[in-house]
C-alpha positions as CSV (number, residue, x, y, z in Angstrom):
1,X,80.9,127.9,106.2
2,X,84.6,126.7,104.8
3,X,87.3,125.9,107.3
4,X,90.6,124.8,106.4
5,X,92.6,122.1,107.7
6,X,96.3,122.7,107.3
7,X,100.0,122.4,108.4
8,X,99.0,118.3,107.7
9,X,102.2,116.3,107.4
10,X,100.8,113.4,105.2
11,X,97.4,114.0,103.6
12,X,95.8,110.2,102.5
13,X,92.9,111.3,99.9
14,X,92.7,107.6,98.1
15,X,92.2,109.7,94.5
16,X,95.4,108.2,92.2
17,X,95.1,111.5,90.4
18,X,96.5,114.0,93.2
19,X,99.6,113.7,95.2
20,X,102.1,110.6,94.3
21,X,99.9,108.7,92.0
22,X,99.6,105.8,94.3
23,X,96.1,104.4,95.3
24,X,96.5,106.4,98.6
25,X,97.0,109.6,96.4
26,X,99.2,110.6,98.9
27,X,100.2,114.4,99.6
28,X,102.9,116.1,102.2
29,X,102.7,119.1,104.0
30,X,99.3,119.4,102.6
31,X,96.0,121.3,103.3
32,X,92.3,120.2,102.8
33,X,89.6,122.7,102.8
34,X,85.9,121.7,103.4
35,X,82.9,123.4,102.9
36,X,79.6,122.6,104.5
37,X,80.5,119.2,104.8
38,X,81.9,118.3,101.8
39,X,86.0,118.4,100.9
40,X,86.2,121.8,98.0
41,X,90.0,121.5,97.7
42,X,93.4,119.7,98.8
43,X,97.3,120.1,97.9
44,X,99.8,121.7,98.7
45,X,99.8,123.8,101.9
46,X,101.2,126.7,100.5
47,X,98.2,127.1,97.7
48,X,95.5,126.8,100.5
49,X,93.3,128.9,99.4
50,X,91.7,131.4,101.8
51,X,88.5,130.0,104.3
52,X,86.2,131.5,107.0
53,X,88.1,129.3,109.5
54,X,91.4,127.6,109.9
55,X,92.6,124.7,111.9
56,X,95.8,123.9,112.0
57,X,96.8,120.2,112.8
58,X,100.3,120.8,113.8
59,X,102.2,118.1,111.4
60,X,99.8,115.4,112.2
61,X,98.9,112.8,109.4
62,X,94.8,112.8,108.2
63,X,93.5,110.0,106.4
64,X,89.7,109.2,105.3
65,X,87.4,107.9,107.9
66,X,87.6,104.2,108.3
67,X,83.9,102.5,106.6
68,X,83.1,99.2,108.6
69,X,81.3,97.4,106.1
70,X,80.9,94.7,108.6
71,X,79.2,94.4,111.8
72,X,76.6,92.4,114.5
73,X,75.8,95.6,117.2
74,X,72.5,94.8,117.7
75,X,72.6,92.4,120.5
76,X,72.6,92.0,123.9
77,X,75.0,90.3,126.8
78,X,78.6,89.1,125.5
79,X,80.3,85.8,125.1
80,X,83.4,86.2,127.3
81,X,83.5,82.8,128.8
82,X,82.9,81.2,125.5
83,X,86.0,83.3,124.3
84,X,87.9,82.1,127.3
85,X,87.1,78.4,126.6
86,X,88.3,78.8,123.0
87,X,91.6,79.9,124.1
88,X,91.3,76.9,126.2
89,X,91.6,75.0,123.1
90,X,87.5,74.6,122.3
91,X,87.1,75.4,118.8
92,X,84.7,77.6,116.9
93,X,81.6,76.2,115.6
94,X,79.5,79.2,115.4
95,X,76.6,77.9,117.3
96,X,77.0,80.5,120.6
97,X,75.1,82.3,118.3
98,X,72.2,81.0,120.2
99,X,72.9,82.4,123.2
100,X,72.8,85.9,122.3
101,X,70.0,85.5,120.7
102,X,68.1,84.2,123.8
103,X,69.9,87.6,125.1
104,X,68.4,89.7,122.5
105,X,65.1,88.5,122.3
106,X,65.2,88.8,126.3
107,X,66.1,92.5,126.1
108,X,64.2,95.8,126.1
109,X,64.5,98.2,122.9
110,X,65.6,100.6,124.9
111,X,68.8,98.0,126.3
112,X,69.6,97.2,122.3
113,X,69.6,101.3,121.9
114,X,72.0,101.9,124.7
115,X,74.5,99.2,124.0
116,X,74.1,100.4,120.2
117,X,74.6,103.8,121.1
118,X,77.7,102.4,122.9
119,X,79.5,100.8,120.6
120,X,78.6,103.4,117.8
121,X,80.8,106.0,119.9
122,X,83.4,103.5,120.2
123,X,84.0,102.8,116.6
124,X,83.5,106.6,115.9
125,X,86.5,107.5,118.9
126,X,88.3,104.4,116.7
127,X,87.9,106.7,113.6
128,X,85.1,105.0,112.0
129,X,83.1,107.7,110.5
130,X,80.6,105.1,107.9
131,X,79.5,101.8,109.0
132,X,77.0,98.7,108.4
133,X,75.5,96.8,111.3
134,X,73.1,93.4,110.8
135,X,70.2,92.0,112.4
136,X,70.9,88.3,113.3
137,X,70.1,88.0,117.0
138,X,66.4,87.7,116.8
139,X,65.8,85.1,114.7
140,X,61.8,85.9,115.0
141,X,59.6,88.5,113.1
142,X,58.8,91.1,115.5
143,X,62.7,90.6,117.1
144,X,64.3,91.3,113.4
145,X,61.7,94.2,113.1
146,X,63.3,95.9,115.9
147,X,66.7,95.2,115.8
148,X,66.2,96.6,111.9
149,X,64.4,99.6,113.4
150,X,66.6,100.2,116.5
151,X,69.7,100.4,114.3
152,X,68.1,102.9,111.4
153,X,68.5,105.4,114.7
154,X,72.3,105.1,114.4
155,X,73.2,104.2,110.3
156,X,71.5,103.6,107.3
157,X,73.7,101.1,105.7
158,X,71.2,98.3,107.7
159,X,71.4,94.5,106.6
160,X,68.3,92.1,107.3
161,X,70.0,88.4,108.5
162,X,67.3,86.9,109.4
163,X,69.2,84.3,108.3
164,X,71.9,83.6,110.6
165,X,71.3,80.3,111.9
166,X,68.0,78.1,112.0
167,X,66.5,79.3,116.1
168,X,65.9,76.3,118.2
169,X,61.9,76.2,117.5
170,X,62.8,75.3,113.9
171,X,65.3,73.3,114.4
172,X,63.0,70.1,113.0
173,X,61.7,72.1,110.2
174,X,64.2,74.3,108.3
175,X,62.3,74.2,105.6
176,X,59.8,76.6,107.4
177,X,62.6,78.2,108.3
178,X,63.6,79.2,105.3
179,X,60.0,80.1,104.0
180,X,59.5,82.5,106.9
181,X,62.9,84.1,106.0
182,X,62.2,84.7,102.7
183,X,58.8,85.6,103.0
184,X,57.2,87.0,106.3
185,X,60.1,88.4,107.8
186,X,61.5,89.9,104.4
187,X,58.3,91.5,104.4
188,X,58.3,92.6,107.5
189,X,61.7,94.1,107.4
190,X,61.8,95.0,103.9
191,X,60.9,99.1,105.0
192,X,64.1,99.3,107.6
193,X,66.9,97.3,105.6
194,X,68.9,98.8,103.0
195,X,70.8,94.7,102.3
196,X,70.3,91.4,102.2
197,X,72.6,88.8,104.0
198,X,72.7,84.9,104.7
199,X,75.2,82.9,107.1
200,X,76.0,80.5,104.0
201,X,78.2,78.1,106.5
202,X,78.1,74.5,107.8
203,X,75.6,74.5,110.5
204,X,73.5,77.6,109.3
205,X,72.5,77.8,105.8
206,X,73.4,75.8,102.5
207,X,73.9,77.4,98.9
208,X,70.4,76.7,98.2
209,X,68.5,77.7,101.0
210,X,70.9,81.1,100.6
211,X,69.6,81.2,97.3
212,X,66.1,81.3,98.0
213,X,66.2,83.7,100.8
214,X,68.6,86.1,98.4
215,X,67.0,86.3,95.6
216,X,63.7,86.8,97.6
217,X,65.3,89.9,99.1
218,X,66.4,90.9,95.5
219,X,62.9,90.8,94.4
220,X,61.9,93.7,97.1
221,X,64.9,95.7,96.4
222,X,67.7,94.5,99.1
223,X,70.8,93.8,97.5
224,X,72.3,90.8,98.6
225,X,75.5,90.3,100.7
226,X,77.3,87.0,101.9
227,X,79.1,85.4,104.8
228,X,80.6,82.6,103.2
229,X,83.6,79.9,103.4
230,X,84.6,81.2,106.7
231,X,85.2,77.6,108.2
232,X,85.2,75.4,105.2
233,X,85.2,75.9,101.4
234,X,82.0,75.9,99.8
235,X,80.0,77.3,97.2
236,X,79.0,80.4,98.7
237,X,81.7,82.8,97.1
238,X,80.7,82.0,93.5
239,X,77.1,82.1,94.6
240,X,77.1,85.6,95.9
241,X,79.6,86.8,92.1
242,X,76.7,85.1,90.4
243,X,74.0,87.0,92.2
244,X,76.2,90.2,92.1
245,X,76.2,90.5,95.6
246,X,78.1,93.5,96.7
247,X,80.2,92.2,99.1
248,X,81.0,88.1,100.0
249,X,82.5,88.4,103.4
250,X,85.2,86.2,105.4
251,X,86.4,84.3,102.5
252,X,88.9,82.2,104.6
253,X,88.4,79.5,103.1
254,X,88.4,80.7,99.3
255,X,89.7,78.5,96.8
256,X,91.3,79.6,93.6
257,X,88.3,79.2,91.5
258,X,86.7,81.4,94.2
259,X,89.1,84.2,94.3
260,X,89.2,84.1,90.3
261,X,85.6,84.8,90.8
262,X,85.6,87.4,93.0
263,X,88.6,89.0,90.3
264,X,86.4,88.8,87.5
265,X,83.9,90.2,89.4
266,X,86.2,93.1,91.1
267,X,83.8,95.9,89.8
268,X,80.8,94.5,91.6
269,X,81.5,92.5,94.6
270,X,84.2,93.3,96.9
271,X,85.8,90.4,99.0
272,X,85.6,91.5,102.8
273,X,88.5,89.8,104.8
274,X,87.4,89.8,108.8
275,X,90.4,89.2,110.5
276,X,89.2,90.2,114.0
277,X,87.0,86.6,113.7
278,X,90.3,84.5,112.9
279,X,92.3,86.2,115.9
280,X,89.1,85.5,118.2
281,X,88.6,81.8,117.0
282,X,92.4,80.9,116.4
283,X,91.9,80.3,112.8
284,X,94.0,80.6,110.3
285,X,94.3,83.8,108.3
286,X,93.1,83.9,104.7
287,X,96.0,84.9,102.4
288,X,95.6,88.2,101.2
289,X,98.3,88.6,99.0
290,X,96.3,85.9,96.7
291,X,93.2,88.2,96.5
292,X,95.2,91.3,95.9
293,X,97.5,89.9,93.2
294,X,94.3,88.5,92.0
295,X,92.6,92.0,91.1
296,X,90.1,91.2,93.7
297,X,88.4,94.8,95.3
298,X,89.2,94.1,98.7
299,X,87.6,95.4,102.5
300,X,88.9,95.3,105.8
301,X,86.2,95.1,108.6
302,X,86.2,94.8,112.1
303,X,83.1,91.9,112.0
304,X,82.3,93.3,115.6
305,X,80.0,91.0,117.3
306,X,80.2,89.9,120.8
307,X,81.0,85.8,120.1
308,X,83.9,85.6,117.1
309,X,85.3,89.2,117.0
310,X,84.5,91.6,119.9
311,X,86.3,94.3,118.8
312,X,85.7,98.4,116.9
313,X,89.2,98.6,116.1
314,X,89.7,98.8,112.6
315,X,93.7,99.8,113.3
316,X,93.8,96.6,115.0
317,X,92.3,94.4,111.9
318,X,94.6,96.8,109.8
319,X,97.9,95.7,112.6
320,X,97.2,92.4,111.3
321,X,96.0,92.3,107.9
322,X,99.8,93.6,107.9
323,X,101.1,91.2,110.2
324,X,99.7,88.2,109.1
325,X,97.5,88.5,106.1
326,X,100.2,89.7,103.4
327,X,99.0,93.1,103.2
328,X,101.1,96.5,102.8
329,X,100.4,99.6,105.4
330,X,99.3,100.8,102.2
331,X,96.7,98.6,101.1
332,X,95.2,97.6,104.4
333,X,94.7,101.4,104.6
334,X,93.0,101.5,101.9
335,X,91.3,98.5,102.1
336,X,89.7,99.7,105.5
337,X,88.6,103.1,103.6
338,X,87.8,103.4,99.9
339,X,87.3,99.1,99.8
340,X,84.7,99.4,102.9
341,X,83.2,101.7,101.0
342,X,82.8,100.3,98.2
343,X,81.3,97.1,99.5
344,X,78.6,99.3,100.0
345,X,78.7,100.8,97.0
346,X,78.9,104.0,98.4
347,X,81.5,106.8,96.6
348,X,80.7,109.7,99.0
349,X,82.9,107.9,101.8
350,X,86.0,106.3,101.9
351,X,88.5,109.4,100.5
352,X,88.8,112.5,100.9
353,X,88.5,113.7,97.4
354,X,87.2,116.8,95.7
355,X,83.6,116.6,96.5
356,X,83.5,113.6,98.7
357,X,82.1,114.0,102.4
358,X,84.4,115.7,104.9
359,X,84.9,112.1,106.9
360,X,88.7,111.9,108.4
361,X,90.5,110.6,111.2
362,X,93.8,113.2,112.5
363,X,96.2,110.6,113.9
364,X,98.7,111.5,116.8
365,X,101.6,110.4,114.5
366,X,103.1,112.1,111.3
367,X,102.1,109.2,108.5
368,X,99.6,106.2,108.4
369,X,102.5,103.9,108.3
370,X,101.8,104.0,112.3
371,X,98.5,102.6,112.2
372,X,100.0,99.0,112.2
373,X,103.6,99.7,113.0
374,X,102.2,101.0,116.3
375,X,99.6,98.4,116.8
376,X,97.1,99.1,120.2
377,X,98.1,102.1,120.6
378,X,95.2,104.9,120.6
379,X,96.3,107.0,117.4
380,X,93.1,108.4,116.4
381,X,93.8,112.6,117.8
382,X,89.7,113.5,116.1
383,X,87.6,112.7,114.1
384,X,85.4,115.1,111.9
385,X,82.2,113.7,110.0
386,X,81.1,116.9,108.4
């Protein structure tokens, strides 16, 4: 079955090739034609080329579906008050991570399914058509199991972090910790994970104990992924290039020798800016204009998790990665599409290229530009996943 999308008033396919020869490969009053999922043509409106259906999207603007390469939605309760404190002036230290995870471990599988199931449609309504989600919140064997399990129902880009923060009962021997992490658990959750990921902060996990617990994963087959220098510089960044992670993720904190790193490095591990944690915690925004001019690969993702980032608005990360972060419309758009995917290394997503997936967003609005000149206002018209 071929349908054909058409009277489209600015067509974003992210292929250089087609249209203006920018990185959005840009086309005007355009037409895209898909075929049992998967985009067979695009170009001009007036070559369209004939379908069994045709849809006509009435001069709106189409872009690829957003990929969220970043995201905590297996979980239970929320953090509000500890977000109201912080914009009482309390600042972020990452450890109300432990109340969730009392939350989580508290909760029935079928609670973690609904509020998955939830938040899945929300970031779908928000034009996310690909997107990654951790465990995190349970911190114990059977607890990572499910979370890993529950959240195989809804994706299958699935990330095993068991190693989030040391739990409570450990808290006088990380060293176990660490050993259960790498070993046990890994085992355990090896069969529902598709990545690898350690907390590599101050007050969760140093660059050797992330080392241990990611290269253990490597051995099994997960391919590692970072969180690293998101409230102080540290070693992290160049640990995850030198492991080849595939992404390193918050990066606020990067130094120059990190982000020439992550440059070098630029066709194997993407930099994933978060910038829905800095507006949540009152940090300070990581430059991006340093990592682009760079020749860093970089991601936008929305981090959602219910303590540093509550949010599945990717259009509000993109507002301001434009506002504040030194991006362009432009590359925050992409950054949010082909640079999600390709932190996880995925080339069927992220554009809307001859023979990638049929994943886009129709906006209510005539170009992407809107996304972040209109920020919080609902743009997303449909979204089609074929």
């Amino acid at each position: 079955m071929s349908t054909v999308y058409t009277n489209i008033a600015e067509l974003v396919t992210n292929d250089p090739t087609v249209g203006d020869g920018s990185p959005l490969g840009l086309l005007t009053d355009a037409a895209l034609v898909v075929d049992d999922g998967v985009v067979s043509w695009v170009g001009a409106r007036g070559g369209a080329p004939a379908a069994d259906d045709s849809v006509d999207l009435q001069g709106a603007a189409v872009i690829p579906g957003f990929v969220d390469s970043h995201a905590h939605l297996v979980f239970a309760g929320d953090r509000a008050h500890e977000f109201a404190a912080r914009m009482a002036g309390v600042p972020y230290d990452g450890g109300g991570i432990t109340t969730t995870v009392a939350a989580t471990r508290a909760a029935t599988d079928a609670q973690l399914s609904a509020n998955l199931a939830r938040l899945s449609a929300e970031l779908r309504r928000a034009g996310v058509t690909t997107f990654e989600t951790k465990s995190g919140y349970g911190l114990r064997t059977p607890d990572e199991v499910r979370s890993l399990r529950i959240a195989r129902e809804f994706t299958t880009e699935t990330t095993f972090l068991g190693a989030h923060v040391v739990p409570a009962e450990y808290r006088v021997n990380r060293d176990g910790y660490v050993r259960s992490v790498a070993g046990e658990m890994l085992h355990e959750c090896r069969p529902h994970a598709r990545w690898i990921d350690v907390f590599c902060e101050r007050g969760a996990f140093d660059v050797d104990e992330a080392r241990t617990i990611l290269e253990a994963g490597a051995a099994v087959g997960l391919t590692p992924r970072l969180h690293a220098a998101q409230l102080a510089p540290g070693e992290g960044i160049r640990l995850g290039v030198e492991l080849g992670a595939a992404s390193v993720d918050h990066c606020t904190f990067a130094t120059d020798a990190d982000i020439e790193a992550l440059a070098s490095a630029s066709a194997v591990t993407v930099a994933t800016l978060l910038p829905g944690a800095e507006f949540s915690t009152r940090a300070a925004y990581p430059d991006g204009r340093r990592f682009l001019d760079a020749g860093a690969t970089v991601a936008l993702a929305t981090d959602c998790n219910p303590g540093s980032s509550y949010t599945t608005s990717m259009a509000f990360c993109m507002a301001i990665a434009v506002r504040d972060m030194g991006f362009t419309p432009a590359e925050a758009l992409w950054s949010a599409t082909a640079g999600g995917a390709a932190a996880l290394r995925r080339r069927d997503v992220g554009g809307l290229a001859v023979g990638q997936r049929a994943h886009f967003a129709v906006l209510d609005a005539p170009s992407h530009l809107h996304l972040a000149y209109r920020p919080g206002v609902p743009l997303i018209a449909d979204v089609i996943a074929g």
